[in-house]
C-alpha positions in Angstrom: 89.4 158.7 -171.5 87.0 156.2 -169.5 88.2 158.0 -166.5 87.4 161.4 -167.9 83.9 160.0 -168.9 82.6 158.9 -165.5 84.2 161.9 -163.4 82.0 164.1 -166.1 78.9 162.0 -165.1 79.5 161.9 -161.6 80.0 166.0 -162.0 76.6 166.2 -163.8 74.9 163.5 -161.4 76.1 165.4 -158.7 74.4 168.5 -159.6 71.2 167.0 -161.1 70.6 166.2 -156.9 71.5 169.8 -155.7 69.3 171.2 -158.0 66.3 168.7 -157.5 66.5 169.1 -153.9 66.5 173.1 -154.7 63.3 172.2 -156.0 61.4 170.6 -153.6 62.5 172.9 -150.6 61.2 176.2 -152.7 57.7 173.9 -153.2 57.8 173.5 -149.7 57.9 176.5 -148.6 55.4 178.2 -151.1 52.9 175.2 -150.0 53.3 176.0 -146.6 53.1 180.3 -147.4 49.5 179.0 -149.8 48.2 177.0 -146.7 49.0 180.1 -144.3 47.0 182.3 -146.6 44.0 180.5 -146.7 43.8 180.2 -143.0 44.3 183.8 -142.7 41.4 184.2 -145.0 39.2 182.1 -143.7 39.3 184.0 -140.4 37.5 187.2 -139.8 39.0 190.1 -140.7 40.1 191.6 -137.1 41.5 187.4 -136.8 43.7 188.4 -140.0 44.9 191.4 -139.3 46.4 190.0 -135.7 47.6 186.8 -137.6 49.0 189.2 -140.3 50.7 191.4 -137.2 51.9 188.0 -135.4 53.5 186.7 -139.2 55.3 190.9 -139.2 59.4 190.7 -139.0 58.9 194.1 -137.8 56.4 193.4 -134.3 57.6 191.9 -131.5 54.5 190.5 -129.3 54.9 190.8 -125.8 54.7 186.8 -124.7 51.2 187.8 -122.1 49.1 190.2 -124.3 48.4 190.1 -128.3 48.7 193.8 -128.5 50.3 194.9 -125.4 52.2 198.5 -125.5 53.7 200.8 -123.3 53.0 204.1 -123.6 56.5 206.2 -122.8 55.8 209.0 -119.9 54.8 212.5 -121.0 57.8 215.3 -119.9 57.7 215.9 -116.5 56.7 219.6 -117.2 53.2 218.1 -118.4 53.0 215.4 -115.6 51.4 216.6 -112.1 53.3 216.7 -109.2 52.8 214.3 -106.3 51.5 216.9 -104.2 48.3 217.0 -106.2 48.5 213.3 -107.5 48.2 212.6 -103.9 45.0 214.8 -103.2 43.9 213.5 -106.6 43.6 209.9 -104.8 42.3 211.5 -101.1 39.5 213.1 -103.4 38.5 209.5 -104.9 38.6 207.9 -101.7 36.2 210.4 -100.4 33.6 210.5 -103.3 33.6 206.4 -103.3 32.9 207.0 -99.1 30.1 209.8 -100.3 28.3 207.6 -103.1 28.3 204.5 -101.0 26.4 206.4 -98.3 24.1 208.0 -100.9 23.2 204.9 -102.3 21.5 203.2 -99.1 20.0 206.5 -98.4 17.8 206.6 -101.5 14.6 204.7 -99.8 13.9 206.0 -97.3 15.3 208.7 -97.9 18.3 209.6 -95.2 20.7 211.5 -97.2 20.6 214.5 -94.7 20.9 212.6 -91.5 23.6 209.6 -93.1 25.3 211.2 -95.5 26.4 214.6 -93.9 29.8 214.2 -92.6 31.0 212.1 -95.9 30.1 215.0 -97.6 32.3 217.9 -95.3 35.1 215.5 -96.3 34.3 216.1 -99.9 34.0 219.4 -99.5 37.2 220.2 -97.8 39.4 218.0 -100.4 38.0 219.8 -103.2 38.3 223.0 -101.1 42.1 222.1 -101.2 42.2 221.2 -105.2 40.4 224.5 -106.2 42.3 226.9 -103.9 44.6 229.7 -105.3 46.5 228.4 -102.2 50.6 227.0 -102.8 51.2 223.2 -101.9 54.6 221.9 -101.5 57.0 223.6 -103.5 54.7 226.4 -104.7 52.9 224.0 -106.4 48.8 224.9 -107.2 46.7 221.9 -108.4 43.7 224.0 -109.3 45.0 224.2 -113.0 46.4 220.8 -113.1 43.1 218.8 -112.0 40.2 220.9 -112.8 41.2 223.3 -116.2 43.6 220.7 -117.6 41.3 219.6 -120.4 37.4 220.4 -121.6 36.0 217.6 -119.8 37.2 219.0 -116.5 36.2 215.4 -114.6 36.9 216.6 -111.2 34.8 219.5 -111.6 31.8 217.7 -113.5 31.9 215.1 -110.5 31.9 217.5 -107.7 29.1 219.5 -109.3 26.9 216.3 -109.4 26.9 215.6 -106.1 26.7 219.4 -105.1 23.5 219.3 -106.8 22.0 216.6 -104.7 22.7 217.7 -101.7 21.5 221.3 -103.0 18.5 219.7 -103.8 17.8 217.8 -101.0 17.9 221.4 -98.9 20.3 219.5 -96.4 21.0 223.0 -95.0 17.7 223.7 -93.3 18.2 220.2 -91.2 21.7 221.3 -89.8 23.6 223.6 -87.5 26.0 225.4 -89.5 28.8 224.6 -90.3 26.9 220.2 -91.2 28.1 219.5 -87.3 25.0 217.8 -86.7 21.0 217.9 -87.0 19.2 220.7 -85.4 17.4 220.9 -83.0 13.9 221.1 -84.8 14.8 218.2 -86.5 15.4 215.8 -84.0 12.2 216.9 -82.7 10.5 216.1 -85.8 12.2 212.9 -85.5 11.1 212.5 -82.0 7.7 212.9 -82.7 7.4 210.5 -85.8 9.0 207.4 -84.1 5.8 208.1 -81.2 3.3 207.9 -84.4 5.0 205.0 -85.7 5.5 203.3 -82.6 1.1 203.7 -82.1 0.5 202.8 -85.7 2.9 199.3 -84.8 0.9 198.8 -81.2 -2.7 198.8 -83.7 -1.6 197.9 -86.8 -2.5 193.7 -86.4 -5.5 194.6 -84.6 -8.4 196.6 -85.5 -7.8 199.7 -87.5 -10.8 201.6 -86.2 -9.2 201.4 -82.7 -5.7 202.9 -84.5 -7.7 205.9 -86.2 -9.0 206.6 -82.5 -6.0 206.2 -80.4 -3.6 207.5 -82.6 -5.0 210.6 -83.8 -3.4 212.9 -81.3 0.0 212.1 -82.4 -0.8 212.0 -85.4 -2.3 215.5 -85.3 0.2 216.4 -83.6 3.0 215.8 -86.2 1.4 216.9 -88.9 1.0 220.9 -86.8 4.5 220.7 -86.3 5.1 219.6 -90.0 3.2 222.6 -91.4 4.9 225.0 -89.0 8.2 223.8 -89.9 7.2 224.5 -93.8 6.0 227.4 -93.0 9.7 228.5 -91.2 11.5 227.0 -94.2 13.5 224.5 -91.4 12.6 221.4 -93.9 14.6 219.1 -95.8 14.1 215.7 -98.0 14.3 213.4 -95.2 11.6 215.3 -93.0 9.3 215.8 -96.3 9.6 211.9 -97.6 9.2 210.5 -93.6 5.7 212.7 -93.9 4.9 211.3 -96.9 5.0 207.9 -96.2 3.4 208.9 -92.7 0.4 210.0 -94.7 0.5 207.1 -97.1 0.1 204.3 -94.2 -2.6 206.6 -92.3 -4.5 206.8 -95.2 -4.1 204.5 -97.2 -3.1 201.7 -95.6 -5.4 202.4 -92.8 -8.5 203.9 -94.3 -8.1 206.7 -91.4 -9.3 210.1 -92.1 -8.0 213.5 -90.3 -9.7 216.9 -90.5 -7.4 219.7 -91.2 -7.9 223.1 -89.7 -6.7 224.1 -93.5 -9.9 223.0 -95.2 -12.4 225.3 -92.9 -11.2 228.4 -94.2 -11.4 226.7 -97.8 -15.0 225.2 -97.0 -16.2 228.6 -95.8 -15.1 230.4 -98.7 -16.4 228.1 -101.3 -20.1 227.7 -99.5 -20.3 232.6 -99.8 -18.7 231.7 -103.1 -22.2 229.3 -104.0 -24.5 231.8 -101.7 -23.2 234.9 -103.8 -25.3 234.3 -106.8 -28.6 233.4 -105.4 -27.9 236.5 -103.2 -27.2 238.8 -105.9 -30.8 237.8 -108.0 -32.8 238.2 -104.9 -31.3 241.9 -104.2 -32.0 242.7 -108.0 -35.4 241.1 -107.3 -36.3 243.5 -104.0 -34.6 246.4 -105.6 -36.9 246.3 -109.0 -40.1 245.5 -106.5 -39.6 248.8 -104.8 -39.1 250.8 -107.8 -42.7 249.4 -109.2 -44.2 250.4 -106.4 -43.0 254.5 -106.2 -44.8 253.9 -110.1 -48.3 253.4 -109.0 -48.9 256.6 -107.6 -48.0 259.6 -110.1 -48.3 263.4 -109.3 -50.0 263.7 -112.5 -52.8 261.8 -112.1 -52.8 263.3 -108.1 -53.0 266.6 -110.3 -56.2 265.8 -112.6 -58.2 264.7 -109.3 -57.8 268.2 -107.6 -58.9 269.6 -110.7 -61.7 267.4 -110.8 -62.8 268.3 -107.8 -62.5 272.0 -108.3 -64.9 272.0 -111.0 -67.5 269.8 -109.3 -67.3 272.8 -106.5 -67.8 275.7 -109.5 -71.0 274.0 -111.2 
């Protein structure tokens, strides 16, 4: 009966432990699940919502990004074709090599002379992209690159930099086809690196002696500036190398230059201040003369003959 007694309490003992140590693990575990929320709280909410992702049994982090995914590839009926992924990365390469030669180019401005044969290189890629023409396996990238989507990126690019060198009237400085400068330009050219070169001989010196001495030259490139305007053969660099050509002659160096332009103006504004004073003193001789055809009427001629004839009677 003893026996039966303590195998009983050893029983009972026995599952007294298991259930105290039942217990404490659950405790355990819902202490540790209180202490995780109240760190996730205390965080900010974009900090709680990555916690709260990096806590999921359903995401998997990658083990060098937070969020890192990959995207699975589109059908290959939707993806280009390497034909026009390649001229896709020839036309990137050139408008980097175009707006790294614009950018220098800004002040003075040089776009013209720099920046000509970066953009034919532009211009024939995106010849290539927008033709009706068949690539490689009667493949056209005009669709694919440039009417794929409403942005149209390609397009919106190209057309900014058209613009510019629209703009800049590029054309009326080059032979055709943008081989190289024209003639009149590198005579323009010519001519302004003689001015420049006097204005740099005088220019620490006296500039009474560089408003003497120079103003042949300088003459002389600004009659071969106007003529150029006048035969539409001018472009941005030409009209901004004037500019500044103007700015250092006169302003910088106090010089003054009469142009043959302001005679014509001069004499047309001196009639334009004679024209009044000659108008009143026509009036004035024209009402003089008619006051004097009124001293002498035929009817008082009339009454003296009369007079006369009666004197004769009586």
């Amino acid at each position: 009966m003893s026996l039966y007694r303590n195998s009983s309490f050893l029983v009972l003992l026995a599952l007294n432990i298991y259930a105290f140590v039942s217990n404490e693990g659950v405790n355990v575990t819902a202490s540790d699940s209180a202490d995780t929320l109240k760190q996730t709280a205390g965080l900010s909410p974009a900090a709680g919502a990555a916690a709260a992702v990096v806590n999921s049994p359903v995401f998997k982090p990658a083990v060098n990004s937070l969020f890192s995914i990959n995207l699975l590839s589109f059908p290959e009926d939707l993806e280009i074709s390497d034909y026009c992924s390649d001229l896709l990365h020839i036309f990137g390469q050139r408008y980097m090599a175009y707006v790294n030669c614009l950018v220098p180019a800004a002040r003075p401005v040089k776009v013209c002379q720099n920046c000509f044969s970066t953009y034919v290189s532009l211009g024939e890629i995106y010849t290539n992209i927008s033709s009706d023409k068949m690539g490689p396996g009667n493949v056209s990238c005009r669709d694919s690159l440039l009417r794929s989507d409403r942005l149209m990126l390609v397009y919106l690019l190209y057309s900014n930099l058209e613009d510019i060198w629209s703009q800049s009237a590029c054309e009326n400085c080059l032979t055709k086809g943008f081989q190289s400068l024209t003639n009149d330009t590198l005579y323009f050219m010519s001519t302004l690196n003689q001015t420049l070169t006097c204005f740099e001989k005088y220019q620490q010196g006296n500039h009474t002696e560089l408003c003497k001495d120079c103003k042949n030259t300088y003459r002389g490139l600004n009659e071969l500036y106007s003529q150029m305007e006048k035969n539409n053969t001018m472009c941005i660099d030409i009209e901004d190398a004037m500019n500044m050509t103007r700015r250092l002659w006169s302003k910088n160096f106090n010089c003054s230059y009469p142009r043959e332009e302001t005679v014509p103006v001069i004499a047309v504004s001196s009639f334009m201040l004679f024209l009044p004073i000659i108008f009143y003193l026509s009036s004035f001789l024209h009402s003089e003369q008619k006051k004097r055809k009124l001293i002498h009427p035929k009817r008082a001629k009339s009454y003296a003959s009369l007079m006369n004839i009666q004197d004769k009677l009586s």
